[in-house]
Backbone bond lengths (Angstrom), bond angles and torsions (degrees), N, CA, C in turn:
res aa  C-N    CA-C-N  psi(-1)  N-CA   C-N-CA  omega(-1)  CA-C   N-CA-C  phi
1 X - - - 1.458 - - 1.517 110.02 -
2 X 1.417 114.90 122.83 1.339 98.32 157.41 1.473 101.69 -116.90
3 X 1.441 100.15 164.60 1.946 121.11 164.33 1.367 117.64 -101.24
4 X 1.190 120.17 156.34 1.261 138.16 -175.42 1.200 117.30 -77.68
5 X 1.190 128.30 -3.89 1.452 117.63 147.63 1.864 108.97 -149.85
6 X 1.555 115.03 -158.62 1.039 98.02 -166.82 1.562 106.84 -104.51
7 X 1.334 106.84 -7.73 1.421 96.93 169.11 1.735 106.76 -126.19
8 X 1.568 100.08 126.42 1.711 105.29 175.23 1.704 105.31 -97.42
9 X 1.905 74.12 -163.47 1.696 81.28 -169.94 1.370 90.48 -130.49
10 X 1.821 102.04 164.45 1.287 118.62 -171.57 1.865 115.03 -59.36
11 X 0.946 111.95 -36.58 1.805 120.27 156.59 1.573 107.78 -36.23
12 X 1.759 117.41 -59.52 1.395 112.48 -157.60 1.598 102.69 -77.95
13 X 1.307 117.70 -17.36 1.537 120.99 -177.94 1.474 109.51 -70.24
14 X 1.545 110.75 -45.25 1.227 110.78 -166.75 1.405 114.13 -78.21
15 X 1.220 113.43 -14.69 1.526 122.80 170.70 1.586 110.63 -71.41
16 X 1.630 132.57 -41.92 0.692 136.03 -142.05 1.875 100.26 -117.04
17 X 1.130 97.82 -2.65 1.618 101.13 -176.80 1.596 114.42 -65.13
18 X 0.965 130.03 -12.97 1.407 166.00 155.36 1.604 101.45 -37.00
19 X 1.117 125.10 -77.26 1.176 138.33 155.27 1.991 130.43 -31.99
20 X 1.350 101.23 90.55 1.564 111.30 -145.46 1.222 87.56 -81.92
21 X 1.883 143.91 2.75 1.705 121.77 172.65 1.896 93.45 -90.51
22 X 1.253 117.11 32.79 1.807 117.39 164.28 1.291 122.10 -109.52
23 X 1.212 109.06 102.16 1.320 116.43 157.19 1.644 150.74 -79.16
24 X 1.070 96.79 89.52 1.552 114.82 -160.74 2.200 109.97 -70.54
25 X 2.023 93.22 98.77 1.458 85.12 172.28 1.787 111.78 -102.84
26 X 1.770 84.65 164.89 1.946 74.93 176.22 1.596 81.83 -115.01
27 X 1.339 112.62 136.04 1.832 125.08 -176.04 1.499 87.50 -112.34
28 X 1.369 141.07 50.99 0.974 130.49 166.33 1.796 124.43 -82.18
29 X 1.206 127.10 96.52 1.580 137.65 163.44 1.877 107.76 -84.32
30 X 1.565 107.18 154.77 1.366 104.44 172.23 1.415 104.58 -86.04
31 X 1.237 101.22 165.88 1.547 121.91 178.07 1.610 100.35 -87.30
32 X 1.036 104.65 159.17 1.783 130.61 157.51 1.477 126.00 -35.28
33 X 1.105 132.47 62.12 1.201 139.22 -136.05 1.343 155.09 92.62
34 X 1.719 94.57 4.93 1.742 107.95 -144.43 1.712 77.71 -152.08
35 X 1.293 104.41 126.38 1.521 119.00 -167.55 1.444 103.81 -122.27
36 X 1.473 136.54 120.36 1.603 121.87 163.28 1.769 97.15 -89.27
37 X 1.269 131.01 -8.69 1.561 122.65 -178.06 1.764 96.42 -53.85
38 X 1.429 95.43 125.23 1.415 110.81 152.93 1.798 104.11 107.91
39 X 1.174 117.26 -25.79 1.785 151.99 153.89 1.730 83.42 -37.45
40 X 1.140 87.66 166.77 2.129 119.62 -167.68 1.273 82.88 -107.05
41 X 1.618 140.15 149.59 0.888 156.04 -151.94 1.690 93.65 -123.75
42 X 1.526 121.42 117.13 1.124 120.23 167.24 1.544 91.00 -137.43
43 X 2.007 81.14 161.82 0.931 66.74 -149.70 2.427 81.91 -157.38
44 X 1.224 134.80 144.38 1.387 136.88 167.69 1.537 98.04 -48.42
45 X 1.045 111.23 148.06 1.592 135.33 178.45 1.985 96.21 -55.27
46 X 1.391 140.65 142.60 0.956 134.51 116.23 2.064 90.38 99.23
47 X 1.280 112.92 1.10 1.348 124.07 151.96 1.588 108.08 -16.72
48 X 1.364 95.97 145.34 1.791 110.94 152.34 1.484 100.13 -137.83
49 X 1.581 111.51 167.40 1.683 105.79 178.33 1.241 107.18 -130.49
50 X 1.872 112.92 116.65 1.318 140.99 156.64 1.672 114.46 -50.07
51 X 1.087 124.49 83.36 1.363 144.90 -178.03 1.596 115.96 -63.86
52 X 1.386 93.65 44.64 1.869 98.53 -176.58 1.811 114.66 -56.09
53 X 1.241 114.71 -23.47 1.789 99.98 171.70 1.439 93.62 -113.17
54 X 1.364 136.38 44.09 1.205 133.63 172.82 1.441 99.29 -120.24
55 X 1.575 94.22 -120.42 1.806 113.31 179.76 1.464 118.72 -43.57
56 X 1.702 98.64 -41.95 1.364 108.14 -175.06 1.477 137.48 -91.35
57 X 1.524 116.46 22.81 1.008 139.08 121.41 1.222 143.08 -87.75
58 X 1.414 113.57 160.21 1.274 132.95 -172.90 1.488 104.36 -66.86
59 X 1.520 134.03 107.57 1.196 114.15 175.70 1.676 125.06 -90.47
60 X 1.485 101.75 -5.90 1.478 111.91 170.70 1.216 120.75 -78.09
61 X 1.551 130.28 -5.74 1.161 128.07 176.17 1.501 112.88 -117.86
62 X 1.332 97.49 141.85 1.342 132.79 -154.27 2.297 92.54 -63.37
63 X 0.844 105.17 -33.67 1.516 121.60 -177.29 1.907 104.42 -65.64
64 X 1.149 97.01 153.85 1.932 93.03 -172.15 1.749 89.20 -104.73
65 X 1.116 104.47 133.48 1.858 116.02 160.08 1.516 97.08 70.86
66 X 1.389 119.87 43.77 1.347 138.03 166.70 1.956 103.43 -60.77
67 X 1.242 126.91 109.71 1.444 119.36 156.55 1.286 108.44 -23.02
68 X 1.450 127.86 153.81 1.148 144.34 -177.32 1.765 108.70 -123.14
69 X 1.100 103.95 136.89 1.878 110.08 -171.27 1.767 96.09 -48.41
70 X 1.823 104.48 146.62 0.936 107.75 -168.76 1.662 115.22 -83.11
71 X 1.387 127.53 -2.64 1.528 135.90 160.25 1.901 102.91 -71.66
72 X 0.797 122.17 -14.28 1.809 124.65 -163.58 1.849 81.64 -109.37
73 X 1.400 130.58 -44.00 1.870 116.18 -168.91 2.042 85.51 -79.52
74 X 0.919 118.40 -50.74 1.427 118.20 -176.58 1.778 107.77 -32.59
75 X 1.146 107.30 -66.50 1.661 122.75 -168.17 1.466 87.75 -73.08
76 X 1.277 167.77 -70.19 1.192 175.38 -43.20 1.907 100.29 -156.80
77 X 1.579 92.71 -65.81 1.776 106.88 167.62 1.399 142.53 -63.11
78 X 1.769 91.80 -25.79 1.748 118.17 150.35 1.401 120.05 -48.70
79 X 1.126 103.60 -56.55 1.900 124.57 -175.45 1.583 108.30 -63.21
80 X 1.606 105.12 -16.92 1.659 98.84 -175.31 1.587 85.36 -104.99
81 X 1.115 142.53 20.27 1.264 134.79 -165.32 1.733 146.63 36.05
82 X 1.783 76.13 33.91 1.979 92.21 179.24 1.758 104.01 -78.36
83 X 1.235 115.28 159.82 1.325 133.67 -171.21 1.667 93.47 -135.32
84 X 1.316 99.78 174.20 1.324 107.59 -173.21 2.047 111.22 -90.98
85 X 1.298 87.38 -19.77 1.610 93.81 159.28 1.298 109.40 -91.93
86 X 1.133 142.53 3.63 1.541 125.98 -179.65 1.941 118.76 -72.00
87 X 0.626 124.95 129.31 1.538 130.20 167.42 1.570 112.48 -69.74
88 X 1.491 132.10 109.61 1.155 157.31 -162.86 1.649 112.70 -84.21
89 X 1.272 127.68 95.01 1.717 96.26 160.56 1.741 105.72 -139.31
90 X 1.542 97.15 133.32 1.448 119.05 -170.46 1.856 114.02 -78.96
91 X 0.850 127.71 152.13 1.878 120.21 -174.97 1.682 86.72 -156.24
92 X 1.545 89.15 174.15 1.779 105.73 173.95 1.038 96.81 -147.70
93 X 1.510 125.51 173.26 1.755 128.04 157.99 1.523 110.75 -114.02
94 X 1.580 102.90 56.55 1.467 109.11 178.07 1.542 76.48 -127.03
95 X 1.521 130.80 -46.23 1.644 111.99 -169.18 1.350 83.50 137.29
96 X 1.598 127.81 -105.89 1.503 132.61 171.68 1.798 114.04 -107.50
97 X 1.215 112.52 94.31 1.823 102.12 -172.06 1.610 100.98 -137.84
98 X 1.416 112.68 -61.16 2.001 109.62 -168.95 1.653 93.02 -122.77
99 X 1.091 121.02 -9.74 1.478 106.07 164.43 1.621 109.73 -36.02
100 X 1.184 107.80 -76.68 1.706 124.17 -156.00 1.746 96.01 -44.56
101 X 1.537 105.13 -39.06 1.426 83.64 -171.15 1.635 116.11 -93.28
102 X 1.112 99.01 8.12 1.487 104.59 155.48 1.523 127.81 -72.49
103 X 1.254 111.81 -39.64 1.391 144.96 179.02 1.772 86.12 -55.44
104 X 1.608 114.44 -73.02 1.580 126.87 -168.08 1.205 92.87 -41.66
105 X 1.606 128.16 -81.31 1.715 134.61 -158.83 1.726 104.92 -42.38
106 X 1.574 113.46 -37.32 1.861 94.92 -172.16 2.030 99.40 -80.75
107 X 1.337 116.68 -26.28 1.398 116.03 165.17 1.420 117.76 -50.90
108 X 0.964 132.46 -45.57 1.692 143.08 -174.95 1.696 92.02 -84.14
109 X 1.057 117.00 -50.17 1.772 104.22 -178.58 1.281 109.85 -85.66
110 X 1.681 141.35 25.41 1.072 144.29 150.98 1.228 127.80 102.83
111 X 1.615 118.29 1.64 1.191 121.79 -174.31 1.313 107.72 -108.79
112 X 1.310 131.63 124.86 1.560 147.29 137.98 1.249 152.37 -20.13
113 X 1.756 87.31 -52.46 1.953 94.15 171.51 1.184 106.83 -76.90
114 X 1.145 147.79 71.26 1.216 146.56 150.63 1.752 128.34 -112.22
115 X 1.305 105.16 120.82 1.435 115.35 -177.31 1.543 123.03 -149.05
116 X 1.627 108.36 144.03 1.120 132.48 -136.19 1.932 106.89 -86.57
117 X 0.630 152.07 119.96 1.584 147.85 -166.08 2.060 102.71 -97.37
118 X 1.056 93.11 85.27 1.283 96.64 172.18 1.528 131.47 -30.41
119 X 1.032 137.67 133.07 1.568 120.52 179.64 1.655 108.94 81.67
120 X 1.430 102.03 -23.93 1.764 102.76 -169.83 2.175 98.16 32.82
121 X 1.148 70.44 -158.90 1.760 92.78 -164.76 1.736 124.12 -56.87
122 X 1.530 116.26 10.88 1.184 116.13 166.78 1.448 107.16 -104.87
123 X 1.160 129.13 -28.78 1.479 141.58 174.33 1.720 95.79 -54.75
124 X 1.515 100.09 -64.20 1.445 114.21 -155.63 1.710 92.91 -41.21
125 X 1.595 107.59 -64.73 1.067 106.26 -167.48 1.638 116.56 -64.84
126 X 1.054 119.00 -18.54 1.483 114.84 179.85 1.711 110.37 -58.03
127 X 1.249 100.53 -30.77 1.690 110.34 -174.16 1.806 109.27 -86.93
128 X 1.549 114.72 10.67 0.851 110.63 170.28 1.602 120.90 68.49
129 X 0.915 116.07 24.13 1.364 156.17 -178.22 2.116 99.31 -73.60
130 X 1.304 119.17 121.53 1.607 119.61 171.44 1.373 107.45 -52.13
131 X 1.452 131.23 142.83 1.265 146.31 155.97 1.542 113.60 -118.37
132 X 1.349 104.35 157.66 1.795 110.92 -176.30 1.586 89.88 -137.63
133 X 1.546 100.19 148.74 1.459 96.08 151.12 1.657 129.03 -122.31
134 X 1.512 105.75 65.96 1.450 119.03 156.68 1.112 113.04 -167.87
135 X 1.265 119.55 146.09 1.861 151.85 -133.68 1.632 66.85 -94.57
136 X 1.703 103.91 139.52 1.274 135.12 155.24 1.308 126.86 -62.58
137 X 1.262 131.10 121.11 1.648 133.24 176.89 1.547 109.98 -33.32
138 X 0.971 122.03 130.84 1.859 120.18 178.63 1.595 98.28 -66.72
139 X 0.745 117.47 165.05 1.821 131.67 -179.10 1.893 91.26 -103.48
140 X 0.902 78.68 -179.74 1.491 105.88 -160.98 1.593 106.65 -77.28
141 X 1.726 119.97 136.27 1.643 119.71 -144.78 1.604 105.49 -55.07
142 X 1.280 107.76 132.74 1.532 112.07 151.66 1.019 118.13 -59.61
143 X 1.709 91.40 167.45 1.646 115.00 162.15 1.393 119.02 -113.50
144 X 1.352 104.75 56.04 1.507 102.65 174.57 1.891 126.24 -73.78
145 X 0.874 97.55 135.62 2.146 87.90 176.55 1.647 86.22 -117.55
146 X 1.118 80.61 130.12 1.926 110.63 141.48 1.329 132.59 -50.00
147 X 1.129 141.63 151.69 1.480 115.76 176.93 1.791 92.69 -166.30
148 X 1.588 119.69 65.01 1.247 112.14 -160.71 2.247 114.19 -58.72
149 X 1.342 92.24 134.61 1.583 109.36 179.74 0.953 123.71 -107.29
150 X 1.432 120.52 97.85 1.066 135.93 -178.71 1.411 137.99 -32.80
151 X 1.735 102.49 -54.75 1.317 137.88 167.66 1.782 121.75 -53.03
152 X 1.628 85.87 -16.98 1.824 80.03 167.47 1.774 111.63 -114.75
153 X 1.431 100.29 11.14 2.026 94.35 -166.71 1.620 87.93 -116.75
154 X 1.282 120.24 143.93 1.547 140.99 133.53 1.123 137.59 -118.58
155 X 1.412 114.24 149.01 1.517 129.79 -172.92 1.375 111.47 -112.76
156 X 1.332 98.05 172.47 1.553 100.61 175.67 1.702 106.56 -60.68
157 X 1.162 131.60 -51.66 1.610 135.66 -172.65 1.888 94.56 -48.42
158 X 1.448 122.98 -39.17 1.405 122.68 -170.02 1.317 105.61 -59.31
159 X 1.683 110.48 -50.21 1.764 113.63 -161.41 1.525 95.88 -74.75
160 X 1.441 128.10 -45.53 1.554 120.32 -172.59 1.407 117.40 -39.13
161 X 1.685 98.42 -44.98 1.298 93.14 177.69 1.788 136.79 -88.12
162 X 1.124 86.83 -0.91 1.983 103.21 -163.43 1.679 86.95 -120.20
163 X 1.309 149.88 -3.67 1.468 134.93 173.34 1.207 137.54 -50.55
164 X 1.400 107.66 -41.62 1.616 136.15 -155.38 1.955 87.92 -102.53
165 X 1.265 119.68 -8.26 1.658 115.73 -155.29 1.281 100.82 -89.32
166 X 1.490 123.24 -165.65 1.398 128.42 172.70 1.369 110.57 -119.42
167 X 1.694 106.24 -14.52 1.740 110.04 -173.11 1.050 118.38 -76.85
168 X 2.021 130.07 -13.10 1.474 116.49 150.00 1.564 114.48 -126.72
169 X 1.278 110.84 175.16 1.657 113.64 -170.22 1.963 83.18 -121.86
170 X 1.251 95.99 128.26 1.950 117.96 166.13 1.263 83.98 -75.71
171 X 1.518 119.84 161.42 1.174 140.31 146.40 1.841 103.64 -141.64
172 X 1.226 103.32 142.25 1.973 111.12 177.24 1.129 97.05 -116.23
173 X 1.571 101.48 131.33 1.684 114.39 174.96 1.570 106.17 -90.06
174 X 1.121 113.01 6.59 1.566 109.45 -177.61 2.153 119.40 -77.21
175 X 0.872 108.66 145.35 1.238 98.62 164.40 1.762 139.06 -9.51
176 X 0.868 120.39 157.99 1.680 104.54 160.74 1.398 118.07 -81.14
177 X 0.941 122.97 -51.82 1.697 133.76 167.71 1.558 109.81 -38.11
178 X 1.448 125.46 -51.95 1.361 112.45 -178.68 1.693 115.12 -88.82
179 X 1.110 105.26 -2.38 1.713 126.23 -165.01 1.734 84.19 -92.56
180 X 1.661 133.36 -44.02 1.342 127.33 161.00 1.149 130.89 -76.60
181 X 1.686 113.95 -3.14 1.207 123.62 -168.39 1.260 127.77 48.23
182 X 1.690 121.02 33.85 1.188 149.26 165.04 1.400 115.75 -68.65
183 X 1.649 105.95 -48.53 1.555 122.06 152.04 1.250 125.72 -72.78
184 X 1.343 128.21 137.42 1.581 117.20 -178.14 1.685 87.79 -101.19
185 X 1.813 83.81 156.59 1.655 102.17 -161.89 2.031 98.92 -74.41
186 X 1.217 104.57 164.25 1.634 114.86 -179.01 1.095 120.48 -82.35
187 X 1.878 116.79 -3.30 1.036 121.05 172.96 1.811 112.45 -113.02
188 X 1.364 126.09 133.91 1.098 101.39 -171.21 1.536 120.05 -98.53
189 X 1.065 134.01 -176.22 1.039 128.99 -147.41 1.937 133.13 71.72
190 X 1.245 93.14 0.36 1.425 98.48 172.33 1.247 142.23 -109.40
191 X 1.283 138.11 136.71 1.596 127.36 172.83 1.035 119.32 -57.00
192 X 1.406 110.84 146.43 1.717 98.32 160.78 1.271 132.34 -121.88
193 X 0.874 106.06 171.52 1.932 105.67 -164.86 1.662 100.37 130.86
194 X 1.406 104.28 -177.28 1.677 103.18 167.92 1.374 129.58 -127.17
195 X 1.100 116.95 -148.70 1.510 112.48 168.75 1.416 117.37 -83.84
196 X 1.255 130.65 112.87 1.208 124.81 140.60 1.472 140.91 18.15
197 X 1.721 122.76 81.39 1.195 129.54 -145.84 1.313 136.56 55.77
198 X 1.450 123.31 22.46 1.347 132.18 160.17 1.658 113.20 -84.98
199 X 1.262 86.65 157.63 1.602 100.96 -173.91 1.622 113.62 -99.46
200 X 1.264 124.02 150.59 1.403 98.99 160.43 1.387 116.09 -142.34
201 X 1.176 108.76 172.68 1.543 130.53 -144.53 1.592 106.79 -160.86
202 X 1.352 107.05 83.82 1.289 107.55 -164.95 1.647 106.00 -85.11
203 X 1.956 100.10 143.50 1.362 92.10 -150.11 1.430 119.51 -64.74
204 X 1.189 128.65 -4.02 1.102 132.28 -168.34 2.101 121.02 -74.08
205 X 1.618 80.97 -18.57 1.605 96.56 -163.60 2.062 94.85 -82.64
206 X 1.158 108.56 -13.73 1.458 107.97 168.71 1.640 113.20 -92.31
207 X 1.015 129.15 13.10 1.574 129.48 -173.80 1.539 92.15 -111.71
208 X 1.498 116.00 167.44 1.570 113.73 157.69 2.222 81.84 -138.91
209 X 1.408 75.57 114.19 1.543 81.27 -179.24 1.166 119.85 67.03
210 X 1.637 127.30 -126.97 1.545 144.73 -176.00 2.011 105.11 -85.22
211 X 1.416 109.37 -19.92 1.567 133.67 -175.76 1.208 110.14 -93.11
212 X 1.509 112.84 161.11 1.364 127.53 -162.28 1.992 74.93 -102.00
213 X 1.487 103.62 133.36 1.650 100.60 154.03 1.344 136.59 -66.16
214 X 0.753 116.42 171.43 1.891 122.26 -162.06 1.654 103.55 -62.10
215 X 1.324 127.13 158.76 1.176 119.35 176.63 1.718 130.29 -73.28
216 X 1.565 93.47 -6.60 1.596 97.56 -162.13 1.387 62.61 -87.35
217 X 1.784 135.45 -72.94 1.739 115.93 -157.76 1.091 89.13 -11.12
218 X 1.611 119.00 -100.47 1.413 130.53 -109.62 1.770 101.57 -77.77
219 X 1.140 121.50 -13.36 1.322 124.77 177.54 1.257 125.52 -59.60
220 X 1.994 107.17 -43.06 1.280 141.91 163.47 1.685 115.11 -52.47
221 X 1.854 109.66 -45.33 1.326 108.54 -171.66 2.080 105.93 -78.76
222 X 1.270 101.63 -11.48 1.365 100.69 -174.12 2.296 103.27 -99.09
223 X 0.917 71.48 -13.49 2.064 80.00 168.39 0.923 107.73 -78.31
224 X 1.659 116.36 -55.47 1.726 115.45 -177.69 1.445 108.91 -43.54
225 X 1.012 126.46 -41.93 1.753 119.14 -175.01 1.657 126.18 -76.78
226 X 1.446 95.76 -22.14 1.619 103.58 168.83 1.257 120.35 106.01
227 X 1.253 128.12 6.35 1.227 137.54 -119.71 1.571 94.93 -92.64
228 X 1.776 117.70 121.95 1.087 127.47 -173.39 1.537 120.39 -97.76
229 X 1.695 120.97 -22.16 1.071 119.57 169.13 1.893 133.91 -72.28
230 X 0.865 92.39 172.60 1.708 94.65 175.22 1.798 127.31 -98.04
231 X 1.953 98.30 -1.75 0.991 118.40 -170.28 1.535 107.01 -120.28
232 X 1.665 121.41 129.93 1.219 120.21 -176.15 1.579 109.39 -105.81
233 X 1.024 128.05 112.15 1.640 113.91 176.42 1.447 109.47 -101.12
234 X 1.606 138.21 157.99 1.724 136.36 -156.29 1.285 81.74 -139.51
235 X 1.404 108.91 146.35 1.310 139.94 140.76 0.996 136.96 -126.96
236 X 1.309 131.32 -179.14 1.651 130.38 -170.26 1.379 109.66 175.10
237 X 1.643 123.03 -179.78 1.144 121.26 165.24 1.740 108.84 -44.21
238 X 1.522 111.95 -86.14 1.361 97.15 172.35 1.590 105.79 -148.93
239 X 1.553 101.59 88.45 1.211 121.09 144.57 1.614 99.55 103.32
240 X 1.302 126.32 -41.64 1.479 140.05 -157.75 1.729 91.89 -64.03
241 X 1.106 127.08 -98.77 1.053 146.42 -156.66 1.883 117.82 -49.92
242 X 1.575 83.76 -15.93 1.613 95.62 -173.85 1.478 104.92 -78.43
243 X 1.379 91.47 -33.76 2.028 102.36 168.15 1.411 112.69 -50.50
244 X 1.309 122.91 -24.92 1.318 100.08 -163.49 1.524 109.04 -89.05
245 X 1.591 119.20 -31.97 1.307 129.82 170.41 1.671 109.50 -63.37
246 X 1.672 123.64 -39.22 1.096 122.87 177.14 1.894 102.75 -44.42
247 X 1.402 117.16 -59.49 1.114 126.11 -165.40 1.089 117.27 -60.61
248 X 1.432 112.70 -45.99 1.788 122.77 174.84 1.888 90.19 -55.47
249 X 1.394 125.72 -56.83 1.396 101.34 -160.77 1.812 112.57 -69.99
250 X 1.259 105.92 -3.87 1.387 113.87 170.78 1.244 127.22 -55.37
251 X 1.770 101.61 -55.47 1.453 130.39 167.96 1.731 119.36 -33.79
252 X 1.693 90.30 -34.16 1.919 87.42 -152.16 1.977 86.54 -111.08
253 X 1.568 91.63 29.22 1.566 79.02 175.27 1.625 140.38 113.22
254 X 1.745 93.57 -34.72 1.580 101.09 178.55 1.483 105.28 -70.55
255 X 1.653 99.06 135.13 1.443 111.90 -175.88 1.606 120.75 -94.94
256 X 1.554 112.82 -14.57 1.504 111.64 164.72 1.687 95.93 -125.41
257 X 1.416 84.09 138.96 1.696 103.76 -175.63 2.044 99.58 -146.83
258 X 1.169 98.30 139.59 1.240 107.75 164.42 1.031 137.28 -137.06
259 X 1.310 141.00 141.30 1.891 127.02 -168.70 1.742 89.56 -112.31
260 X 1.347 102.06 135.77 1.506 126.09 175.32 1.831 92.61 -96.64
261 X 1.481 99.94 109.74 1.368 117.75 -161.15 1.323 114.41 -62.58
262 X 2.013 103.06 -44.88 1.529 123.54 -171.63 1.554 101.76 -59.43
263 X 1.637 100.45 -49.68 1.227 99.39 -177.64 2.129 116.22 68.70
264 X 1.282 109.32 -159.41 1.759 106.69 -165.81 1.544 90.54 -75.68
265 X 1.101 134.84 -16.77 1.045 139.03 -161.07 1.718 122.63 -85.63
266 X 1.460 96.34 -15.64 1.213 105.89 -177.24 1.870 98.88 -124.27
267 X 1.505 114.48 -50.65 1.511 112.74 165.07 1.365 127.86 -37.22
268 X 1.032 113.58 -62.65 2.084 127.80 176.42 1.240 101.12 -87.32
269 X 1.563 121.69 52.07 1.198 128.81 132.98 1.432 134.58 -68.00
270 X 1.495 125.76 94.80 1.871 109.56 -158.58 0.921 116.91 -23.55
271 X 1.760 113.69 -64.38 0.974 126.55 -143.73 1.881 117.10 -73.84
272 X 1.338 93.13 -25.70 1.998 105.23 162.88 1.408 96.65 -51.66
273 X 0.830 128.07 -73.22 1.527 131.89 -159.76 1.791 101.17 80.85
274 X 1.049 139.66 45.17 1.304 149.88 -171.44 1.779 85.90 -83.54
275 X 1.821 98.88 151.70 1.543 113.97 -177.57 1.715 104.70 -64.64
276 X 0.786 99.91 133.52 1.852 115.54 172.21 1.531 124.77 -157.89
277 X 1.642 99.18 122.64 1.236 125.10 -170.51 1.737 109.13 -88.31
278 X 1.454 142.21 133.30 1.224 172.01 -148.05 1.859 102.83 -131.90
């Protein structure tokens, strides 16, 4: 199955759940203050669970929600029993929060069918929609391949060299306060401020509520800045949140997008001493 765009709605899922090449993940991580540990586990009918601060990070690196080598997401996506024909769609039970960057990681590891369930699991349920609370047996191993893409991942070595340029526009999904470094960051050890000619667009100002906002919004919030390149690069604390603006600029069209993985988390490291603007 595919859908007509990359993010549906809880209507087109439930119609389509029927359709056994769908694989339904919940990419749910807590937020920054905001804990579901200890919470009743709800959860879409027939779920599997995308283990983004689990499996699917890097646990050798010192960085939180580090990508994981693309032979380790390959074997990982097998075990949930995706195939390369399977139809993909990612949700959270925040509404819009680690979906998107779930959505990003199968883009960078080469796969396509992937799409975003708007509202994830408070929508779902608002529409009165069945819930369970336990993750569905995986089906039997895929054949998923990996195929890591370059063109959608950056590193710190990427921004050093492309910062100062005109051929991409930064955008920070972080706050305004920590984006001025007015706020000190939640992790310690870090500077604050950002990178050097990035814009920001904190992710929240692209959501309307638990929903992705309308396309003219977000079209409007990416005009306000001026933005002359053809290349979008995301940031964030580290990596999560930058997904969600990556995706909104997806929505309205931009065809190269990249998430800077390290993100604030790895940049406003003191001891880098990397360029940063206040």
């Amino acid at each position: 199955m595919i859908f007509d765009s990359s993010l549906i709605t809880v209507t087109q899922l439930a119609e389509a759940l029927k359709d056994n090449t769908i694989i339904l993940l919940d990419c749910t991580i807590d937020k920054v203050g905001k804990s579901l540990k200890g919470k009743k586990l709800e959860l879409i009918p027939n779920s599997l669970f995308f283990d983004i601060e689990g499996k699917l990070s890097d646990k050798r690196s010192k960085l939180p929600h580090t990508l994981i080598a693309p032979e380790v997401f390959e074997e990982e996506m097998q075990m949930l029993g995706i195939n390369q024909e399977s139809t993909v769609v990612v949700y959270d039970c925040w509404g819009i929060y680690s979906a998107p960057r779930a959505w990003w990681m199968f883009k960078v590891m080469g796969f396509d069918k992937v799409y975003v369930l708007n509202g994830g699991l408070p929508i779902w349920k608002k529409n009165k929609y069945p819930i369970t609370t336990e993750y569905a047996d995986a089906p039997a191993r895929g054949n998923f391949k990996a195929n890591f893409r370059g063109d959608w991942y950056a590193d710190k070595e990427f921004i050093l060299e492309h910062y100062k340029g005109t051929e991409i526009d930064i955008f920070d999904a972080r706050s305004k306060g920590r984006f001025t470094g007015l706020v000190p960051e939640p992790r310690k050890g870090l500077h604050g401020g950002h990178i050097p000619h990035s814009k920001n667009i904190p992710y929240e100002v692209v959501l309307a509520g638990e929903v992705f906002a309308n396309k003219e919004d977000i079209q409007s919030l990416f005009e306000h800045h001026n933005t002359k390149s053809s290349e979008h690069v995301f940031t964030c604390g580290s990596g999560i949140t930058a997904s969600i603006i990556a995706f909104a600029s997806h929505l309205i069209g931009t065809q190269k997008i990249r998430v800077y993985d390290g993100s604030w988390a790895e940049w406003g490291i003191e001891e880098l001493n990397l360029p940063i603007e206040k």
